[in-house]
DOGU-12639 format. One line per field, with one value per residue (C-alpha): residue number from 1; chain; z, x, y negated. Coordinates in Angstrom, 2 decimals. Example, Ala and Ser with C-alpha at 12.3 -4.5 7.8 and 13.67 -1.06 7.14 Angstrom:
REM DOGU-12639
n = (1, 2)
chain = (A, A)
z = (7.80, 7.14)
x = (12.30, 13.67)
y = (4.50, 1.06)
This chain:
REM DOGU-12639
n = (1, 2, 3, 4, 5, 6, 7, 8, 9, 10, 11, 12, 13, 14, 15, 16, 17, 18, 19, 20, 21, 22, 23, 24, 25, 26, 27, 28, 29, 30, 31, 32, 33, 34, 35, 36, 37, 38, 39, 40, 41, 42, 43, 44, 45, 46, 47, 48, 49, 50, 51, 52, 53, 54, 55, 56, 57, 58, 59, 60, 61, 62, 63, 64, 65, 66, 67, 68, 69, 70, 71, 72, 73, 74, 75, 76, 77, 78, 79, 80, 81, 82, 83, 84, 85, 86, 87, 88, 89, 90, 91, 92, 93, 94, 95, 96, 97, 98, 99, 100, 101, 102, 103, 104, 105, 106, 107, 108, 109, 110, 111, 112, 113, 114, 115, 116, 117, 118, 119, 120, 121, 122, 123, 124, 125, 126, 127, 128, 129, 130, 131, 132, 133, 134, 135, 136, 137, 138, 139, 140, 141, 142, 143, 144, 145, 146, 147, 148, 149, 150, 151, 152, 153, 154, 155, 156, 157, 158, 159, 160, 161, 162, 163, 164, 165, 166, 167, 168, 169, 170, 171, 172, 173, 174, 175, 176, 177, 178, 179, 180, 181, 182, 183, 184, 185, 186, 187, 188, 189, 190, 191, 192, 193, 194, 195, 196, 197, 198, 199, 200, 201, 202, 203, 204, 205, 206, 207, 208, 209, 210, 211, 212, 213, 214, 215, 216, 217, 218, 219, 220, 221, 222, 223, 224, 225, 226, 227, 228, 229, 230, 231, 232, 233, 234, 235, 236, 237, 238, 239, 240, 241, 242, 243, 244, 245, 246, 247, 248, 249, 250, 251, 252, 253, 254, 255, 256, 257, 258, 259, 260, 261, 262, 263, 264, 265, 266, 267, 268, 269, 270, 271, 272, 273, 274, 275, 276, 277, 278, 279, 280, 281, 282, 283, 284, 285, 286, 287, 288, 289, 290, 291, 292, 293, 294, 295, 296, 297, 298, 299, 300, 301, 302, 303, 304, 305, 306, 307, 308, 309, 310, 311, 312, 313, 314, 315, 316, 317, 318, 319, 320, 321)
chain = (A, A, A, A, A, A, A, A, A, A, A, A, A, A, A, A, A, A, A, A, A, A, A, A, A, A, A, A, A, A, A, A, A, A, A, A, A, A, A, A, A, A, A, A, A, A, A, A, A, A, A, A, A, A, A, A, A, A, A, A, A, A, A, A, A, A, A, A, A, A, A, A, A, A, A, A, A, A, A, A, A, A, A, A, A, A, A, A, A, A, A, A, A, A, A, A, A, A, A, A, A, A, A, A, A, A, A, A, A, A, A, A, A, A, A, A, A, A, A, A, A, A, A, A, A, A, A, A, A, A, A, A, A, A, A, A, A, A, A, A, A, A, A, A, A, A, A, A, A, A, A, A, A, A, A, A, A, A, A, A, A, A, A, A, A, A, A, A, A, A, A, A, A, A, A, A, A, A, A, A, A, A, A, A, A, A, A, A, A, A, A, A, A, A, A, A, A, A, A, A, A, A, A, A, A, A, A, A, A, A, A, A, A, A, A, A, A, A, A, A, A, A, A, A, A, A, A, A, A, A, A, A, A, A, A, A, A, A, A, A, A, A, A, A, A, A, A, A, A, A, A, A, A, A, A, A, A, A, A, A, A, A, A, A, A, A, A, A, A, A, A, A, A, A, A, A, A, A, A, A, A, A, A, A, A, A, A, A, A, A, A, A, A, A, A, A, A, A, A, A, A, A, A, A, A, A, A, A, A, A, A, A, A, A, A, A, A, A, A, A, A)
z = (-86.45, -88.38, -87.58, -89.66, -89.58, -90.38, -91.38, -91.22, -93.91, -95.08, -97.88, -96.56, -100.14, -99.12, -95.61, -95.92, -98.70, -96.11, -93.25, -95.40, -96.14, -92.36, -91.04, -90.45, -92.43, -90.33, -86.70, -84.37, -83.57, -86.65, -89.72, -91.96, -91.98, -93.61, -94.07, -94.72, -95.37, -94.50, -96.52, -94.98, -98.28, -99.23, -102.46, -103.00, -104.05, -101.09, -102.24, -105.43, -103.19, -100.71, -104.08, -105.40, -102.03, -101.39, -99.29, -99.12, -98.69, -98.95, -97.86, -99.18, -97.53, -99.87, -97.81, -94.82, -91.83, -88.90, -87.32, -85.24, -87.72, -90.10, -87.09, -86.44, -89.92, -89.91, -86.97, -88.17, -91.51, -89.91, -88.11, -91.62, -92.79, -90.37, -88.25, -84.72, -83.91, -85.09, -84.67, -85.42, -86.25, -88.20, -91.89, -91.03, -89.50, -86.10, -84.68, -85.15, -86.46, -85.36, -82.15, -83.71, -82.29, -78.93, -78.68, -79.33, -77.72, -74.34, -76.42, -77.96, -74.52, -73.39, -70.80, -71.91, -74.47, -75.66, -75.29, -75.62, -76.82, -74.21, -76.39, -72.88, -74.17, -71.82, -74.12, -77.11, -78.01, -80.58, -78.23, -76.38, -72.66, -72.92, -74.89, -72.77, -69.48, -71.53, -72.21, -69.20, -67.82, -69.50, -69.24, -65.29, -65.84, -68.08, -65.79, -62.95, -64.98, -66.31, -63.22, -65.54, -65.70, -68.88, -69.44, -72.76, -73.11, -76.49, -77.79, -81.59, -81.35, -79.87, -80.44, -79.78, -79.82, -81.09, -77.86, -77.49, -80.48, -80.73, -77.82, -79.24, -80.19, -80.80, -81.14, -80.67, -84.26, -82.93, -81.85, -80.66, -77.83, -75.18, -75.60, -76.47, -73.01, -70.83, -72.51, -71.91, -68.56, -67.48, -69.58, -68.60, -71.24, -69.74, -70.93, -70.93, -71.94, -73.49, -73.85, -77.78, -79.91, -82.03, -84.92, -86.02, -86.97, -90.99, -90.82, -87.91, -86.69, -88.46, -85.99, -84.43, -85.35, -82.49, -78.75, -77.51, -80.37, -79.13, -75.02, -75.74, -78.16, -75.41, -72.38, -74.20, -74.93, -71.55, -70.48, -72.89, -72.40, -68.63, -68.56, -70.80, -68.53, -64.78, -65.34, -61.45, -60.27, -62.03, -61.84, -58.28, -57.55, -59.44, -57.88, -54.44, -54.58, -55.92, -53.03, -50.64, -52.00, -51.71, -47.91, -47.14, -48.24, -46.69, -43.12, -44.04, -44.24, -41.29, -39.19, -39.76, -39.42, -36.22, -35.34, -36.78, -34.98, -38.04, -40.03, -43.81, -44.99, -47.00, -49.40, -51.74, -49.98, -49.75, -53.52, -55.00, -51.96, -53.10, -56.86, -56.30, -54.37, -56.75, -59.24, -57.14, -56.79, -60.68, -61.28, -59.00, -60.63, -64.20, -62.55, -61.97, -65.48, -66.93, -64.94, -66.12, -69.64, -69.44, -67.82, -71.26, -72.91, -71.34, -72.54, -75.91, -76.55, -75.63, -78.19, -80.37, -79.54, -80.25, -83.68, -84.79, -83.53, -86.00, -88.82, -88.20, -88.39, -91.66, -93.58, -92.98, -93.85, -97.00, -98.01, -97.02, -100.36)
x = (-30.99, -30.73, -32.82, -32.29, -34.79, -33.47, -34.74, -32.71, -34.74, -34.19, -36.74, -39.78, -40.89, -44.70, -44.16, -41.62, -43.99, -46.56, -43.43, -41.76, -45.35, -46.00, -43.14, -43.56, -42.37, -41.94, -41.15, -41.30, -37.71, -36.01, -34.66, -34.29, -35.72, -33.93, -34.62, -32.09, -32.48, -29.78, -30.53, -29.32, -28.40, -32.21, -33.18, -36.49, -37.22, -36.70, -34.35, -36.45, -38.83, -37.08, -35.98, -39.60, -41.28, -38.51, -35.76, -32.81, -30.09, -29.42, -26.88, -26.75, -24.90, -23.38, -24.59, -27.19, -25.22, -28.10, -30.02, -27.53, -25.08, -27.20, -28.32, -25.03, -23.54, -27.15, -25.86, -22.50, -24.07, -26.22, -23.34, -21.56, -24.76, -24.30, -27.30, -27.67, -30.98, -30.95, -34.50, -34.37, -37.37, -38.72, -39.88, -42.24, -44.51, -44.68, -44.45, -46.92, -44.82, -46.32, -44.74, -41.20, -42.24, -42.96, -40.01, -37.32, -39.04, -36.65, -33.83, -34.57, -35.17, -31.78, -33.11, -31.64, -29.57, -31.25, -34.83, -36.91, -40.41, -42.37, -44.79, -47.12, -46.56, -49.36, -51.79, -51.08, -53.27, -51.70, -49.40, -49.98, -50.13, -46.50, -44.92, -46.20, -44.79, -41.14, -41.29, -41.95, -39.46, -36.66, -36.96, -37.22, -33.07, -32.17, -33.42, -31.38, -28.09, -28.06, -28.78, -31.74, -35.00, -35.91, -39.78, -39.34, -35.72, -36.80, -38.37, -36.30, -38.06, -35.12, -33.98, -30.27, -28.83, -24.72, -23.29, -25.06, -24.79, -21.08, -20.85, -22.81, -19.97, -22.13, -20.60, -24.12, -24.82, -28.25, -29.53, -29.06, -31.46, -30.23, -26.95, -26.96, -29.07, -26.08, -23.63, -25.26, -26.18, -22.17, -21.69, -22.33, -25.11, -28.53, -31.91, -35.51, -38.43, -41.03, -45.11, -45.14, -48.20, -48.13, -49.78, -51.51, -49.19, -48.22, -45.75, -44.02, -40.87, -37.83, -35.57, -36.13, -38.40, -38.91, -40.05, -37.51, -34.77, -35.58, -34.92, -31.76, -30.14, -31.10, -29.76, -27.08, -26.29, -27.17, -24.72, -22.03, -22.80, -22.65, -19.59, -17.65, -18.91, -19.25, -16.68, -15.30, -19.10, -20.23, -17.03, -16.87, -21.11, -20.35, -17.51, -18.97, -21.40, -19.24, -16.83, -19.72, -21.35, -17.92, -17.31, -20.49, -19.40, -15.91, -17.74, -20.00, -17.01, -15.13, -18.46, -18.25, -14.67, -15.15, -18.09, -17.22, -13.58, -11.64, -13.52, -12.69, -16.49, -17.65, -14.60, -16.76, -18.17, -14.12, -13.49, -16.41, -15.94, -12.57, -13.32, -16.34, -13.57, -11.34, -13.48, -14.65, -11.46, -10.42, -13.73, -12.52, -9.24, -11.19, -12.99, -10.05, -8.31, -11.49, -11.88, -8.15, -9.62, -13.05, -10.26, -8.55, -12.02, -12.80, -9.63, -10.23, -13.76, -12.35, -10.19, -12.62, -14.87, -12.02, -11.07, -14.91, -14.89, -11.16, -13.16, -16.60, -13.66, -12.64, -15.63, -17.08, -13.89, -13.77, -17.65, -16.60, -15.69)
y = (30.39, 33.68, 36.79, 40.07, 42.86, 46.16, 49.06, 52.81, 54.80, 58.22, 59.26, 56.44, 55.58, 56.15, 54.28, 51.76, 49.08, 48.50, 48.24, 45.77, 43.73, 43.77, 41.64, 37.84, 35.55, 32.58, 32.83, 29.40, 28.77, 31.33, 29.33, 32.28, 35.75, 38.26, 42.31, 44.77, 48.21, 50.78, 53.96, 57.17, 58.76, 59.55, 61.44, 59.98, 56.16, 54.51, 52.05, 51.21, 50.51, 48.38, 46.34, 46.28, 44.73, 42.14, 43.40, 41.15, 43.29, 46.97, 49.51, 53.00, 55.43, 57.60, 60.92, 61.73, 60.66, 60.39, 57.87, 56.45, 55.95, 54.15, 52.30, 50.70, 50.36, 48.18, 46.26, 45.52, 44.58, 42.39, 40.51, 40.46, 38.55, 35.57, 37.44, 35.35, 37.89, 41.43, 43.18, 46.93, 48.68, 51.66, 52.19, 54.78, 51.59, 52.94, 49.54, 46.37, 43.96, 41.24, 42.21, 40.85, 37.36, 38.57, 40.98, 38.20, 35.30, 36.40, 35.73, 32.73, 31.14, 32.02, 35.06, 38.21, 39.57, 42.52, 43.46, 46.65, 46.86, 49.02, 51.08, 51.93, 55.90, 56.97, 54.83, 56.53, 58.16, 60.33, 61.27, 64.69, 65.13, 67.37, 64.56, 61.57, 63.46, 63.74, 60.42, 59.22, 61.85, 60.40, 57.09, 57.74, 59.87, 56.97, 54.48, 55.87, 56.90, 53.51, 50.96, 49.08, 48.90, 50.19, 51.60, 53.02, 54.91, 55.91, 53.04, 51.94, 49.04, 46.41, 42.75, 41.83, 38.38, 38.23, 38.93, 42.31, 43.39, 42.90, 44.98, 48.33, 51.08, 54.27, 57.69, 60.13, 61.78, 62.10, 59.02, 55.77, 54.54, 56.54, 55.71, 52.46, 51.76, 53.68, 51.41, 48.28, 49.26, 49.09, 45.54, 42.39, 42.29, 41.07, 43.50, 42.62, 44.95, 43.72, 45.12, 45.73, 47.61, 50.55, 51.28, 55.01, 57.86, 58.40, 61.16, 63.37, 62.63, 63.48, 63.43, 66.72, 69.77, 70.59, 69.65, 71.86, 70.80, 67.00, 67.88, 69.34, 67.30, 64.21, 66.30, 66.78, 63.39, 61.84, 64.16, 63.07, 59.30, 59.61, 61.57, 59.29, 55.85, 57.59, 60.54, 60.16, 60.16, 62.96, 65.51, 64.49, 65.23, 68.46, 69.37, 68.81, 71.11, 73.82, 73.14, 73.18, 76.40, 77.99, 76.43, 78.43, 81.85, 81.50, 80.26, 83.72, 85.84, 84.62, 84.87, 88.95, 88.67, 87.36, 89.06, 92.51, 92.17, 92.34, 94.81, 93.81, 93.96, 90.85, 90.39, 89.26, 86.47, 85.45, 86.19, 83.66, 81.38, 80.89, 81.03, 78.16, 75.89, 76.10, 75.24, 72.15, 70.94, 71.21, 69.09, 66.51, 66.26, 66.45, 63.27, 61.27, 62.13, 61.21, 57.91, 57.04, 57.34, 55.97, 52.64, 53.09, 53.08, 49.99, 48.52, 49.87, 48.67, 45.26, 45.07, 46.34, 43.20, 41.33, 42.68, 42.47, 38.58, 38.40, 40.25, 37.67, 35.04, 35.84, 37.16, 33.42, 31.84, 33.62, 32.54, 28.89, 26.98)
């Protein structure tokens, strides 16, 4: 049994020594423990770094591409490596990695697929008030967009046994654990969450500049996600109310029609109640041309599973003697 650790870093050369002489090195039930480090194109010494405190592998990428790219080109990687357990976690040493154990324990007993270490956000203390009420705020939209359970949307701190990760296909440019918890949520893949630690702050987060940057890249990409895996739902929801809003002002205008004995006041109520269901009804026909290709998505990603499986195939044919 194989577990890989990796590690996205972009520019982490004062964080990621410590990271890399926190994790275990022997884990009850692991044969091997591996780290690899997927470099985001940094321009500081990370990757002398990574080479100096004994990472096994290492993948540069040969430009900045985001956190959710180098997070899957990590997972595929990973799979490439004969991985059976992937554990992703980050180089700034957010997480206690003695947690690793803990967080794939699930796995190795054959529970779940996936798991997600809960970091408790309203214990943190260097978290603000503002930030622990987002957190907990989107967690409770992912939770409900997604049909799991998950405490911790955010959380980078996840486990994934072959199945699941074979399954991740990530297109966000901003980030990955949103997503990646809306796919899942529509698989067959199983998730557990798990209570992990955290340790005290080095460095603010890269990811966003901003609190108001950070909300609207993730409504933005909740929106995306959800469109692309419940396009019927949400075109028809949306269109519904529009249709609604615009049954009201037509019922408006024919009341003082009626009432007023023909007088041709109100026209406007008629104008944008017809305008509003129009534009219901061209949402509900958006919904079923996007369910008709979220079907072909479906179809797609399977054969996607299939041609990773074909490429597993032959990578470990060709390292056979």
């Amino acid at each position: 049994m194989k577990l890989i650790i990796q590690i996205p870093c972009l520019n982490e050369e004062e964080t990621l020594a410590e990271t890399l002489k926190s994790l275990p090195r022997e884990i009850e039930g692991i044969d091997y423990i591996e780290t690899l480090i997927i470099d985001d194109g940094s321009s500081d010494k990370t990757v002398s770094v990574a080479r100096e405190n004994g990472a096994n592998h290492i993948v540069q990428l040969a430009k900045h591409q985001g956190l959710a790219k180098a997070f899957i080109r990590g997972i595929n990687t990973s799979l490439k490596l004969g991985a059976d357990i992937i554990v992703n976690t980050d180089a700034d040493n957010q997480y206690d990695a003695q947690d690793i154990e803990k967080l794939i324990e699930p796995i190795l007993r054959g529970e779940v697929d996936m798991t997600i270490g809960d970091r408790q956000t309203d214990t943190i203390p260097h978290f603000s008030p503002v930030k622990k009420k987002l957190q907990k705020m989107g967690s409770w939209v992912i939770r409900h967009i997604s049909k799991t359970e998950a405490p911790d949307a955010t959380s980078g701190f996840r486990a994934y046994n072959k199945k699941a990760a074979l399954r991740l296909n990530v297109v966000s440019d901003f980030t990955y654990t949103l997503e990646t918890i809306i796919q899942i949520g529509q698989t067959d893949i199983s998730m557990g969450y798990v209570p992990v630690r955290t340790n005290a702050v080095k460095r603010p987060s890269r990811l966003f500049s901003s609190i108001f940057q950070y909300i609207m890249s993730s409504v933005f990409t909740i929106l995306r996600i959800y469109t692309m895996y419940a396009p019927l739902k949400f075109f028809s929801i949306l269109g519904g109310v529009l249709f609604f809003l615009g049954s009201l002002l037509f019922l408006r205008f024919l009341y003082y029609y009626i009432a007023l004995s023909g007088n041709t006041g109100h026209t406007q109520s008629l104008i944008l109640g017809a305008v509003l269901i129009m534009l219901g009804f061209q949402n509900f026909m958006i919904g079923l041309v996007g369910d008709i290709i979220s079907a072909n998505r479906k179809l797609l990603e399977d054969a996607l599973l299939r041609i990773k499986l074909m490429e597993l195939d032959a990578h470990n044919n060709q390292k056979q003697p």
